[in-house]
Each structure stands twice: as C-alpha cells, then as structure tokens.
C-alpha positions in Angstrom: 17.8 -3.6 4.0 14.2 -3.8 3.1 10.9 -1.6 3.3 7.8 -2.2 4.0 5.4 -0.1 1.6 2.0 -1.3 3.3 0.7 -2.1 6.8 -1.6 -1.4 9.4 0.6 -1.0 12.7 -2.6 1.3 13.6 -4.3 -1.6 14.8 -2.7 -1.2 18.1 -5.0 -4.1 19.7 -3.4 -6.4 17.5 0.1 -5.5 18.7 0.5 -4.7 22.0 3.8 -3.1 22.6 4.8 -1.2 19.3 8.3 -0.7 20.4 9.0 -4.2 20.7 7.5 -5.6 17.7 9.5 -2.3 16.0 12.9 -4.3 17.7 12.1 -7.7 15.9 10.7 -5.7 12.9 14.4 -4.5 12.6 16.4 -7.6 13.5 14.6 -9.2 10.4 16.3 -6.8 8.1 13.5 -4.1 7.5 14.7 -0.4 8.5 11.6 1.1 7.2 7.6 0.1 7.2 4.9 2.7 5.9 1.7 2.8 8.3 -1.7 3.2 5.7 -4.8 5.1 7.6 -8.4 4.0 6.7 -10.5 6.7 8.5 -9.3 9.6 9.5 -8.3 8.5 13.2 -6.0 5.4 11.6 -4.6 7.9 9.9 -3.7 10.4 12.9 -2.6 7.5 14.7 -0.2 6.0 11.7 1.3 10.0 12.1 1.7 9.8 15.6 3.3 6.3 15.3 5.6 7.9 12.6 6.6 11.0 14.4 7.2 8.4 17.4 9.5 5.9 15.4 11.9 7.6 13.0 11.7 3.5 11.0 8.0 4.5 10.5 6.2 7.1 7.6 2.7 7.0 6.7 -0.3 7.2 4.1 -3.7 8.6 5.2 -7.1 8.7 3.6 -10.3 6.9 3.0 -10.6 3.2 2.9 -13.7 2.6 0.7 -15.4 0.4 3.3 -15.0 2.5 5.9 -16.5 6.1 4.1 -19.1 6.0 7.1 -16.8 7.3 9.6 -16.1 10.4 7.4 -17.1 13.5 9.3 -17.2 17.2 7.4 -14.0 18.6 7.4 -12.0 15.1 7.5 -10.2 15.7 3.8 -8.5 19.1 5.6 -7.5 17.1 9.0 -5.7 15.0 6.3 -4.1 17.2 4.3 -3.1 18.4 7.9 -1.4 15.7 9.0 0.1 14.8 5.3 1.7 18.4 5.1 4.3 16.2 8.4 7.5 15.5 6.7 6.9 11.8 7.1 3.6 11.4 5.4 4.4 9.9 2.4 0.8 9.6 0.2 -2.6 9.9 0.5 -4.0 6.5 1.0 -5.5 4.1 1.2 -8.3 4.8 -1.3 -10.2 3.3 -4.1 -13.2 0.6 -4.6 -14.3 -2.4 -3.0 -17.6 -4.4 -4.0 -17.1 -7.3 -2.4 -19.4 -6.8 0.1 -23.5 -7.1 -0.5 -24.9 -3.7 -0.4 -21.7 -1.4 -1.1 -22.7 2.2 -2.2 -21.1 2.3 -5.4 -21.5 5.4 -6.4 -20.2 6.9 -3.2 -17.1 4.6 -2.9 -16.2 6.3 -6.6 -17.1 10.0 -5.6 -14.8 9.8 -2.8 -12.5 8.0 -4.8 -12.0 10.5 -7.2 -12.1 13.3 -4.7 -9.2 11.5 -2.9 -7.1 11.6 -5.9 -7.9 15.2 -6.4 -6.6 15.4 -2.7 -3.5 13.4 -3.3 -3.0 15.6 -6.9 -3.5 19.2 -4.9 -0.9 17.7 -2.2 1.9 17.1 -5.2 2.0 13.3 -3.2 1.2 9.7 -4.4 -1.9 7.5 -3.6 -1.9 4.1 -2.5 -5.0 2.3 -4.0 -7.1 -0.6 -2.9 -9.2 -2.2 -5.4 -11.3 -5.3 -4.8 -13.7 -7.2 -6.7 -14.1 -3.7 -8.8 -11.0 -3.7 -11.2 -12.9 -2.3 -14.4 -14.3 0.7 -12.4 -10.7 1.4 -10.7 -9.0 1.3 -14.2 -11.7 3.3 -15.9 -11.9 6.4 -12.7 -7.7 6.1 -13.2 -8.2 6.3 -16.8 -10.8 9.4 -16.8 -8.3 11.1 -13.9 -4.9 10.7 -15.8 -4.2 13.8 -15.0 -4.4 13.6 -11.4 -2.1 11.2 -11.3 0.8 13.0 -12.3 2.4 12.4 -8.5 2.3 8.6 -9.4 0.6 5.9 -7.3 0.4 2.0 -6.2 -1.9 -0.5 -7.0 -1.4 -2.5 -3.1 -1.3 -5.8 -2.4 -2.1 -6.2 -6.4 -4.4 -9.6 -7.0 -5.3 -9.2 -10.6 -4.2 -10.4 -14.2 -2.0 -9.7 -16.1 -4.0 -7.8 -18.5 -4.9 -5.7 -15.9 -1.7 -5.2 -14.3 -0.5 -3.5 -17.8 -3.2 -1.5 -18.1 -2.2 0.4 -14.7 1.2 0.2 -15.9 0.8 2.1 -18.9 -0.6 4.9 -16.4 2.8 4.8 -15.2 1.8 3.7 -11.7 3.5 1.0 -9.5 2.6 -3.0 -8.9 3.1 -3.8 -5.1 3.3 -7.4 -4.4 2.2 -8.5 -0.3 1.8 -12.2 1.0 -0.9 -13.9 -1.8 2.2 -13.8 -4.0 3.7 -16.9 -1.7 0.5 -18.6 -1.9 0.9 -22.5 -3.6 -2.5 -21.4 -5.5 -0.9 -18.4 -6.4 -0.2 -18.8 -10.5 -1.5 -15.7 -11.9 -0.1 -13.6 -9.5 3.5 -15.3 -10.4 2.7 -14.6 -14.0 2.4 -10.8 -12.9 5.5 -11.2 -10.6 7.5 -12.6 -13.8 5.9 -9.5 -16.0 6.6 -6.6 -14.0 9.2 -4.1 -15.3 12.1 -3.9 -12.7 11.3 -0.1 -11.9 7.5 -0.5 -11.3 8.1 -3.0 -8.2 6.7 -2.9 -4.8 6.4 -5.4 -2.0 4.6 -5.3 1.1 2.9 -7.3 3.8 -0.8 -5.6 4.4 0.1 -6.5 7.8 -1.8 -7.9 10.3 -3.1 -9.8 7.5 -2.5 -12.0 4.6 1.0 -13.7 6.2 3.1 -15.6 3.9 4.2 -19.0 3.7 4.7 -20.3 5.8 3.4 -18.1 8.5 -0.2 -18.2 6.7 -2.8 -17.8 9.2 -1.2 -16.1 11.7 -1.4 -12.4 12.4 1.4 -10.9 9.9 3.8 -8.1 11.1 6.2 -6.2 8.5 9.3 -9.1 9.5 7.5 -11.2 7.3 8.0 -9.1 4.0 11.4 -10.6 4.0 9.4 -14.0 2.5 7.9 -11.9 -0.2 10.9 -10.6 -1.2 12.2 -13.9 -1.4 9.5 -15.3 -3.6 9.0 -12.7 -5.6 13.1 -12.9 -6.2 12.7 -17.0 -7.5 10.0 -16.1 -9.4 11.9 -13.6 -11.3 15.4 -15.2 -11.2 16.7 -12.2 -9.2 18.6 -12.6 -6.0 16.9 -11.1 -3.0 19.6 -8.6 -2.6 19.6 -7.4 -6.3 15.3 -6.8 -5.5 15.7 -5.6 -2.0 18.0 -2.3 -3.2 15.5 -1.9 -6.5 12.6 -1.9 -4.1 14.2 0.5 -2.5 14.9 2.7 -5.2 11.1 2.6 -6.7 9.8 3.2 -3.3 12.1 6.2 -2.7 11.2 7.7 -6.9 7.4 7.2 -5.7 7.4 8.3 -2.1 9.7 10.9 -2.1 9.5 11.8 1.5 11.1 8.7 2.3 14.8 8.9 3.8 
C-alpha cells in the first residue's frame, strides 16, 4: 500500500465530494494521505477531515505566503488541534521569495518560531522552501537543536548539494510529481542520491500532477506514478520503495498507524 506524505484535500472547492474521491484514492492502492494546513483554518479543516476519515492525518501551521491571515493566539489553536491523535507535524512552514515584495524577515521570524512550536510539541515539521534555499539551510543550521523531532524538506526541487546538506541535519527528502517531469534531470540525480531511509514521496495535491496526468488537478491516486518513477530511477521495484516509504514515514511521523 502506499502513503501519501503531502496534500491539500482542504481545498474542498477543488474536490467536491471528499468521500468519493477518498473511494478512488483507495482503489489506487493508497490507504493513507496526510492533509498539510497553511493558515490556521486549513489547518482545522485538515483535522476535521482527519477525525472524519480514519485513511486521513494531518500537518498544521504557517504557510510562508500566507502569514497575513495569522490572528494573535493562532500558534495555541494549533498546538490545540496538533495535541489530536492524528496530527502528525507542524507544517507547512518555511520560506518563499518567489514572489515581488515578500517580507523576508517576517517569513524567517515565523519560521523559526514554528520550529520552536514543532520542537515544544516533541512532533516533526514539514518545510516549504522556494526560491530561498540558502536562508532555509542556514535558519535549519542555526536551529539544530530544534530539530531534534526530525522534519521533511516537501516536494524537494533543489541540487544535489543542497539536498546533502539537509541530510546531514538528519531530516528527510520527499519527492512529489516534478520528479516525473521529462525536464526533470537534477531532481533524478537527487532521486538516484538519496539514502534509502531518508525517502518520502508525495503529490502536493491539487497541484503539480505527474506524467502523464500533468495539467490536471492532482489528487493523492496519482502518487502511485511517483513511486513508480522514483523506483526506475533508483533500480528498485515499486513494491520494495512502497514498504520503505512506509517505514520512513512511520520513524518520522510517529502518530501514523
């Protein structure tokens, strides 16, 4: 069977009827998806999907490009709804620059107050980094020891320089649809690199779908493809990757059952 470590199933208008998708969700093989929050109300409505759905857990924090929603108070309401025996890690947090105008110094305040969160909850964090990989490595670097729960570097697009350098924190690569990409050849050089133990895959669903479902709205069925591909790429067979995903994903989100 295989897991899903990363999607948005919070975006209910993207969905419609959750318990149907959840049906074709399992007939693809996948008996278990963690929601991600972005704001605090993603993240109560990941939990409510999750105390709904026994396939469903879930991650709730900050999103960096979405810090304008927090209201005082917001870090408790999560540690609230993370204290549920289904949420998993606090998440997802960390840096994004790509847009003009991003508050850098606030994205990394909150960044670093999240993993002081995640750290005081004994739980993992789920990072996003984009367009900001020095600042992410050198915050990780400066908080080692808040990191002592472990953590993710999602839907992981960088080299692989960087991709050691998070490793030797000890945290874990997670791989989502890019890594089926045809343009995709440093990522495969990271797929090829990664020790067996430090694995994740993903689908950041409703986005980035794989090949060949690129372009359309992705839902956690399709992580099946990247296992597949990240399986060729490492000479592995799907079912050898599929039970070590599960394994790493189980050591690093140990609410998972």
């Amino acid at each position: 069977m295989y897991i899903d470590t990363h999607a948005h199933l919070n975006y209910d208008n993207k969905y419609g009827d959750l318990s149907a998708l959840l049906k074709s969700i399992a007939a693809a093989g996948v008996d278990k998806v963690i929601g991600v929050g972005w704001n605090y109300d993603s993240s109560a409505l990941a939990a409510k999907q999750a105390e709904t759905y026994p396939m469903l857990y879930f991650a709730a924090g900050f999103h960096p490009s979405n810090l304008g929603d927090f209201k005082q108070g917001d870090f408790e309401r999560i540690a609230a709804l993370l204290s549920s025996p289904k949420g998993v890690a606090v998440g997802e947090i960390g840096l994004d620059y790509h847009y003009d105008g991003t508050d850098e110094a606030e994205q990394k305040r909150f960044f670093c107050e999240q993993l002081e969160l995640a750290d005081s909850l004994r739980l993992p964090f789920c990072i996003h980094s984009r367009d900001a990989a020095a600042d992410t490595l050198q915050i990780l670097k400066e908080n080692r020891s808040k990191i002592t729960h472990g953590g993710v570097m999602h839907c992981f697009s960088g080299s692989p320089e960087t991709a050691k350098e998070y490793l030797k924190l000890g945290l874990y690569i997670s791989f989502a649809g890019p890594v089926t990409f045809k343009n995709a050849r440093r990522l495969d050089e990271v797929a090829k690199m990664v020790p067996s133990d430090r694995i994740l895959a993903e689908t950041d669903s409703p986005y980035l779908a794989p090949e060949p479902m690129r372009g359309t709205v992705n839902t956690p069925a399709n992580v099946v493809k990247v296992y597949e591909k990240l399986a060729f790429l490492r000479g592995e067979s799907t079912q050898e990757l599929a039970a070590q995903i599960n394994k790493n994903a189980r050591e690093l989100f140990q609410k998972l059952r």
